[in-house]
N, C-alpha and C positions, 0 to 999 in steps of 0.2 A: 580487437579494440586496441589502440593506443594512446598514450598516455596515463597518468593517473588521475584516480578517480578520489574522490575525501570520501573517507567511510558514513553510513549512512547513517543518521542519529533516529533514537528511537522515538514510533510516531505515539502522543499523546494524546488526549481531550481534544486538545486545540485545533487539531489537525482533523480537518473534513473533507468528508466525502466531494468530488468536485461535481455529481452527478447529483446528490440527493442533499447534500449536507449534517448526513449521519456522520458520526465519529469514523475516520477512518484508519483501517488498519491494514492497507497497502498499499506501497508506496511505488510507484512503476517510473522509474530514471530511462528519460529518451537520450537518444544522440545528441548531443550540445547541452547537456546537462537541465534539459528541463523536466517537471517530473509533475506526476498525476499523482493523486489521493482518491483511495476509493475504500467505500464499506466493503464488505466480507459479501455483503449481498451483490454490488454492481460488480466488482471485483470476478465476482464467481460466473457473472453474466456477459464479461466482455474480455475472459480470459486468453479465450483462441487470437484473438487479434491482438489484443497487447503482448503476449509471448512473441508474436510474430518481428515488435516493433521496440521491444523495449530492450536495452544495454543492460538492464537489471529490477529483477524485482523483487523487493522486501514484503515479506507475507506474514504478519504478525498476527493473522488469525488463530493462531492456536489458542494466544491470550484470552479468548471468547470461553473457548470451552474450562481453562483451569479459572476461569470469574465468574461463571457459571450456577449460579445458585448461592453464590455467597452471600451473607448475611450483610444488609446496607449498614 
């Protein structure tokens, strides 16, 4: 890779899925800085190909499990 890249801001609410339009919680940066948003769910089902194809990917899934049950 060259050049630099601007660090990648954390994804919130706003930010959806580009498949389903769930909340999503990774963020898959292409070549020429364009970037995909997906849920935990499409994310997990179109993993082998976007690894193949992505400069970088931000996987904020963990947030899932530590929100998990908490009280609304």
């Amino acid at each position: 890779m060259t050049g630099a890249m601007a660090p990648t801001k954390p994804l919130n609410a706003t930010d959806l899925c580009d498949r389903c339009g769930a909340q999503a919680y990774v963020r898959v940066v292409l070549a020429g800085s364009a970037e995909l948003l997906f849920c935990a769910h499409h994310s997990r089902q179109h993993a082998a190909a976007l690894a193949k194809i992505a400069v970088e990917i931000q996987d904020e899934t963990s947030r899932l499990s530590r929100t998990s049950g908490a009280a609304s």
